[in-house]
C-alpha positions as CSV (number, residue, x, y, z in Angstrom):
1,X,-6.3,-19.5,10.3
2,X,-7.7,-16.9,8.3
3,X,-8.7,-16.9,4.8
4,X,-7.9,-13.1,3.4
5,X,-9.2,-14.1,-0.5
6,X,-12.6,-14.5,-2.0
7,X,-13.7,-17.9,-2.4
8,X,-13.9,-17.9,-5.9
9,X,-11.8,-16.0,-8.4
10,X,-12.8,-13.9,-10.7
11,X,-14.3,-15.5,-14.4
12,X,-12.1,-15.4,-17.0
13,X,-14.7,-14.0,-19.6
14,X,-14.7,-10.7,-17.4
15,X,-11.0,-10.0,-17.4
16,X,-9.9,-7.0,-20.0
17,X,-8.4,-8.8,-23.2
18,X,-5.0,-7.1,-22.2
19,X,-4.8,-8.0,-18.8
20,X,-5.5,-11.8,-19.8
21,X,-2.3,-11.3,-22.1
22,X,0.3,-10.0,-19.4
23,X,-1.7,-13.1,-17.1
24,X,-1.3,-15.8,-19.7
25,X,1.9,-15.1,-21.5
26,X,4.4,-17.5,-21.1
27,X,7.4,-17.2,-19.2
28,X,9.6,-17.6,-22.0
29,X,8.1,-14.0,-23.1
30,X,10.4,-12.3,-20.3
31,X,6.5,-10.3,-19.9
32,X,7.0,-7.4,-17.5
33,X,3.7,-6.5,-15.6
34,X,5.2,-3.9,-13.9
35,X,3.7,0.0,-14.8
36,X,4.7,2.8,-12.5
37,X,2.9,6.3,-12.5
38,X,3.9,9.1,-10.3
39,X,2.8,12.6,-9.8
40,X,2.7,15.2,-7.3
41,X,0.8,16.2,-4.7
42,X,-0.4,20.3,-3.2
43,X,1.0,19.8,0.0
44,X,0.2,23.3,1.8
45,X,-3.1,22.2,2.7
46,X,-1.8,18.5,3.7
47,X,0.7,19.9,5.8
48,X,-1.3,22.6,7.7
49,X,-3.8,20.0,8.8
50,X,-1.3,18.2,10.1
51,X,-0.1,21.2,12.1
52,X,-3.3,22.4,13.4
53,X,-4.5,19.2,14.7
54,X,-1.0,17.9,16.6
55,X,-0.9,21.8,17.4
56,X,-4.5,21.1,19.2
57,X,-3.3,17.7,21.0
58,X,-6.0,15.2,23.1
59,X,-5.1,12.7,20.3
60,X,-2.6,10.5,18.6
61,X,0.2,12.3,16.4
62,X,-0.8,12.2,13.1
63,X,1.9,12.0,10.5
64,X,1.8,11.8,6.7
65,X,2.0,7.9,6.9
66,X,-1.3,7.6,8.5
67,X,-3.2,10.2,6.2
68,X,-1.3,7.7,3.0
69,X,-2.7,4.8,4.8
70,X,-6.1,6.0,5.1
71,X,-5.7,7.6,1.4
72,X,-4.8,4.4,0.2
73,X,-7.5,2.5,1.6
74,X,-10.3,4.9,0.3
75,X,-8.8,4.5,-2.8
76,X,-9.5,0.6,-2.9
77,X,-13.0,1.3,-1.6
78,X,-13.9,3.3,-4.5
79,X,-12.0,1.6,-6.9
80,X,-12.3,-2.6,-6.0
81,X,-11.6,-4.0,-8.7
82,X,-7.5,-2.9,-7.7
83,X,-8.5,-4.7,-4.2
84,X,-7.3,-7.9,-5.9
85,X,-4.3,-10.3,-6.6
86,X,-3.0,-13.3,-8.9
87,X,-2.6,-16.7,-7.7
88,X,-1.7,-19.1,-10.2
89,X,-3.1,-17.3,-13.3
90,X,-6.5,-16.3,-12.0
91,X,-7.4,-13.4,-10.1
92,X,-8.9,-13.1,-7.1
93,X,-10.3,-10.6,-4.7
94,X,-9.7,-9.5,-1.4
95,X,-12.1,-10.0,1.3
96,X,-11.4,-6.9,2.9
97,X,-9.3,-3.6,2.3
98,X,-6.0,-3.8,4.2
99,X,-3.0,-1.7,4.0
100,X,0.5,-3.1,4.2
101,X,3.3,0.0,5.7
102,X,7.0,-0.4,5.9
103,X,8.5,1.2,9.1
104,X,12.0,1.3,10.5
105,X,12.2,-1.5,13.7
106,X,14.4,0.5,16.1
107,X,15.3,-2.0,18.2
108,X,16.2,-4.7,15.4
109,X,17.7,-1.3,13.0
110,X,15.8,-3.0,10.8
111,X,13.0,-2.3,8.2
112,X,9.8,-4.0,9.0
113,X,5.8,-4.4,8.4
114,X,2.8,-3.9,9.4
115,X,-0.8,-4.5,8.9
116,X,-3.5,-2.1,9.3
117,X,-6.4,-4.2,9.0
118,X,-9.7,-2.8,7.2
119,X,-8.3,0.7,6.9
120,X,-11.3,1.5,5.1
121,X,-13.6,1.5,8.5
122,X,-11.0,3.4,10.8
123,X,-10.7,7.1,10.8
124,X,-7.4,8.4,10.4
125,X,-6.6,9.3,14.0
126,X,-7.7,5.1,14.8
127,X,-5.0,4.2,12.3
128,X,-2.2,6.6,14.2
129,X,-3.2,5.2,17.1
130,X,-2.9,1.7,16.0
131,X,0.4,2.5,14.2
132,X,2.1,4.1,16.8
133,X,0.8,1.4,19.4
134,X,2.9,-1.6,17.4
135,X,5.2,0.8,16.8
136,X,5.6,1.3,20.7
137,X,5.6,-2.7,20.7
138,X,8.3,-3.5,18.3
139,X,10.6,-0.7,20.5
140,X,9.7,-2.8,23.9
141,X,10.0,-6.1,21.7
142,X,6.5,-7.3,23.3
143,X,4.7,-7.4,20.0
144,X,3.5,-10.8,18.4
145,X,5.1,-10.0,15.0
146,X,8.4,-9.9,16.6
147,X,8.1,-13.2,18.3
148,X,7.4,-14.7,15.3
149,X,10.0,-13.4,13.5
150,X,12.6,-14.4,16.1
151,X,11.5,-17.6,16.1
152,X,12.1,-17.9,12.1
153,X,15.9,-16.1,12.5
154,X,16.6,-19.1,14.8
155,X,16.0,-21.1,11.8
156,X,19.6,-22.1,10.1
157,X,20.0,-20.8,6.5
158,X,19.5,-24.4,4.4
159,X,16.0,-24.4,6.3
160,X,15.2,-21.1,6.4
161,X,16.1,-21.4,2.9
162,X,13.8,-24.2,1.9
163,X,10.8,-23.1,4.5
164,X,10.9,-19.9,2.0
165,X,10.1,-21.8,-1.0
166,X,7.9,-24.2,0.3
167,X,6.0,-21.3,1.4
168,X,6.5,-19.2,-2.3
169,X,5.4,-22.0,-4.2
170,X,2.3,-22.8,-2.5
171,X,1.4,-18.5,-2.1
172,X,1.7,-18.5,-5.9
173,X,-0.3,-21.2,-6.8
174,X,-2.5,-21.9,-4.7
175,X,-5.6,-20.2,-2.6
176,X,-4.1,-20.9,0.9
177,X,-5.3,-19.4,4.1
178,X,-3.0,-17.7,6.5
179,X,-1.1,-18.4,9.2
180,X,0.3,-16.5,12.2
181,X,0.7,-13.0,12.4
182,X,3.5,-12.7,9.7
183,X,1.7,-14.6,7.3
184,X,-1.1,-12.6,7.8
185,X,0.6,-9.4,5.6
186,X,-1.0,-11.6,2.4
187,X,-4.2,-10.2,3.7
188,X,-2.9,-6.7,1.9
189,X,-3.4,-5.7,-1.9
190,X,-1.3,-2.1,-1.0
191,X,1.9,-1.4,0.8
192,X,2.7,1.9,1.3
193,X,6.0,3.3,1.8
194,X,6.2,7.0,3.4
195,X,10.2,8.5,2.6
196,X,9.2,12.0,3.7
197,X,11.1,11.8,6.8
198,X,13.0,14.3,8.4
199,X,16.8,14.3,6.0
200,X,15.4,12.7,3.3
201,X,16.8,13.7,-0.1
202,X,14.7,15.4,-3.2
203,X,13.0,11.9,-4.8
204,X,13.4,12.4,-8.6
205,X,12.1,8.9,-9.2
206,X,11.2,5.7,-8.2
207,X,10.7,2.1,-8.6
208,X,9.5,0.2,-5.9
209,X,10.9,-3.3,-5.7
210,X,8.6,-6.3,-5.8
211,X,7.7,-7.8,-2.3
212,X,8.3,-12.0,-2.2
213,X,4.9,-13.2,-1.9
214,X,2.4,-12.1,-4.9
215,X,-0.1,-9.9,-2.5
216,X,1.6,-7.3,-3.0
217,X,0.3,-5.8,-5.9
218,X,0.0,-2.2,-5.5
219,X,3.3,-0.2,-4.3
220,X,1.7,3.8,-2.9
221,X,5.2,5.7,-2.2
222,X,5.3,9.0,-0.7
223,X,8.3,11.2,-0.7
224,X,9.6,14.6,0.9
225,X,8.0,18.3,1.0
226,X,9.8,20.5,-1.7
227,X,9.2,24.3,-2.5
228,X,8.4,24.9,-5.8
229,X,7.3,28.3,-8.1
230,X,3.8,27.8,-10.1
231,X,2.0,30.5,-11.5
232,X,-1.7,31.3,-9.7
233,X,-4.0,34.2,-11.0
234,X,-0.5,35.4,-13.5
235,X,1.3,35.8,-10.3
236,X,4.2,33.7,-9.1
237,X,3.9,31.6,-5.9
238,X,5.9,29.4,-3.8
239,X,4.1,26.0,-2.7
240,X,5.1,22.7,-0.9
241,X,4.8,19.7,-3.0
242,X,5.2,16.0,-2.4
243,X,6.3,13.4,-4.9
244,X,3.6,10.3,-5.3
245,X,4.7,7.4,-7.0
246,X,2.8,4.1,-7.5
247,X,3.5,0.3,-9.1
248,X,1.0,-1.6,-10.5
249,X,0.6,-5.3,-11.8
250,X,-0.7,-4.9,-15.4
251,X,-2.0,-8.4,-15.2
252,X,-4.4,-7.1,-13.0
253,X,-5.2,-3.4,-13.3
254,X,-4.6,-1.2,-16.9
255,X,-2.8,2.4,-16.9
256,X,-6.6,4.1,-16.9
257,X,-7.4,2.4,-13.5
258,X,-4.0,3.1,-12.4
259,X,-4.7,7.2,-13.3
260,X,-8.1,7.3,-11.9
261,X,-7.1,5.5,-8.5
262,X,-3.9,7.5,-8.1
263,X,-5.7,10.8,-9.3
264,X,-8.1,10.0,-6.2
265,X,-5.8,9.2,-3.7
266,X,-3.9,12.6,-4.4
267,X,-7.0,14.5,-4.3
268,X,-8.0,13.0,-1.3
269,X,-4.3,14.0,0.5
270,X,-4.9,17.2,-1.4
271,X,-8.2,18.2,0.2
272,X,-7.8,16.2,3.8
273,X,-11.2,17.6,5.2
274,X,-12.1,14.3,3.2
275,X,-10.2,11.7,5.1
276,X,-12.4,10.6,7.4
277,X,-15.8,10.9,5.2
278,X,-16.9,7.3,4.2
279,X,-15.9,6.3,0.2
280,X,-18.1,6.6,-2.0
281,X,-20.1,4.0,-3.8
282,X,-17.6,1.6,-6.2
283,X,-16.8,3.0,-9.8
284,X,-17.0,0.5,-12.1
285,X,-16.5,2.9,-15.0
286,X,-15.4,1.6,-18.5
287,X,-11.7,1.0,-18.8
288,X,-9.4,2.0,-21.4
């Protein structure tokens, strides 16, 4: 049994007037807290890391999902206030930064999760390993997560059904420790979803969908490598770019916060010499 959330949650009197209205409003308001931002990302320099340090080997494979992990997790080291989510309507903090991922379960052919556990402290070649260690497990069907799980598809629907909401109704209203392995994805303020793979089509847009339990209040998506012409020094020139997308709860976070955590994170993937150099002190800078 693990408790992910701070004790206490955050006082009322320090929550930004706006965010108290999108938290407060009735639900006959139809209120959507949803804000999405995207942008995109340099990707020559990304990319070329990538190359030269797979190219050099005595490590893990590192991969575009592990540098977004890492990216991700800086991002809610420098920004904590985003580190956070509602239960009931008051907010509270995590105790620690962990990163939620999405990856495709072979064996099942099945999307599933994972949890990288205080992202924040691992480099980003601890995270590949770590990722491609479960992933490894899930194939072989020896992990704990997938044990678990099979044990709940067992369940018939009426009580898988009613386990479900049991479970919702407490996770939204009350501070409740976790349980298991499974349960323990609450532990995340951040999933991130990597779609750059290998086939994957130009990503125009998108809206991330909301996960079941209320943790998941920050959606970091990262799509495929295009080419495109900017101008540099009056002179046209071909670059790679990747599409970055995020969702926020506005009940918890404002578009500002959104900006100035998203603008990070893509500097970060922009510049990855910075990856493994420890965040820097929080910024608690004034909000819009």
């Amino acid at each position: 049994m693990k408790w992910p959330l701070a004790d206490r949650p955050q006082p009322f009197r320090e929550i930004p007037f706006y965010n108290r209205y999108y938290l407060q409003a009735p639900r006959s308001s139809h209120v959507d807290p949803v804000i999405v931002m995207g942008t995109e990302i340099d990707a020559d320099a990304l990319l070329a890391f990538l190359q030269e340090r797979n190219r050099g080997g005595g490590g893990p494979i590192l991969t575009t999902a592990h540098v977004l992990i890492r990216a991700a997790a800086l991002g809610l080291a420098q920004f904590p206030d985003m580190n956070t989510r509602v239960v009931g309507r008051r907010i509270y903090s995590f105790r620690n930064i962990s990163v939620r991922m999405g990856f495709f379960h072979r064996k099942n052919k099945e999307i599933n999760l994972m949890l990288i556990a205080s992202a924040n402290q691992k480099s980003v070649e601890q995270i590949a390993a770590e990722v491609w260690q479960r992933l490894l497990d899930s194939t072989r069907g020896t992990s704990g997560w997938d044990r678990e799980i099979g044990r709940m598809r067992r369940l018939p629907p009426f009580m898988f059904r009613a386990l479900v909401r049991l479970y919702g109704f407490f996770d939204r209203h009350f501070h409740v420790p976790s349980f298991g392995r499974v349960d323990e994805l609450r532990s995340g303020a951040v999933m991130v979803n990597d779609l750059s793979y290998a086939g994957a089509p130009p990503m125009r847009g998108y809206k991330p969908s909301r996960f079941a339990d209320g943790s998941d209040s920050l959606n970091l998506t990262l799509g495929p490598p295009e080419n495109k012409v900017v101008m540099r020094d009056d002179q046209p020139v071909q670059i790679r770019v990747m599409p970055l997308f995020l969702r926020a709860d506005h009940r918890l976070v404002d578009a500002y916060q959104i900006g100035r955590f998203l603008a990070f994170v893509r500097e970060v993937m922009q510049t990855p010499e910075r990856l493994n150099v420890t965040a820097a002190a929080p910024d608690s800078g004034a909000r819009a």
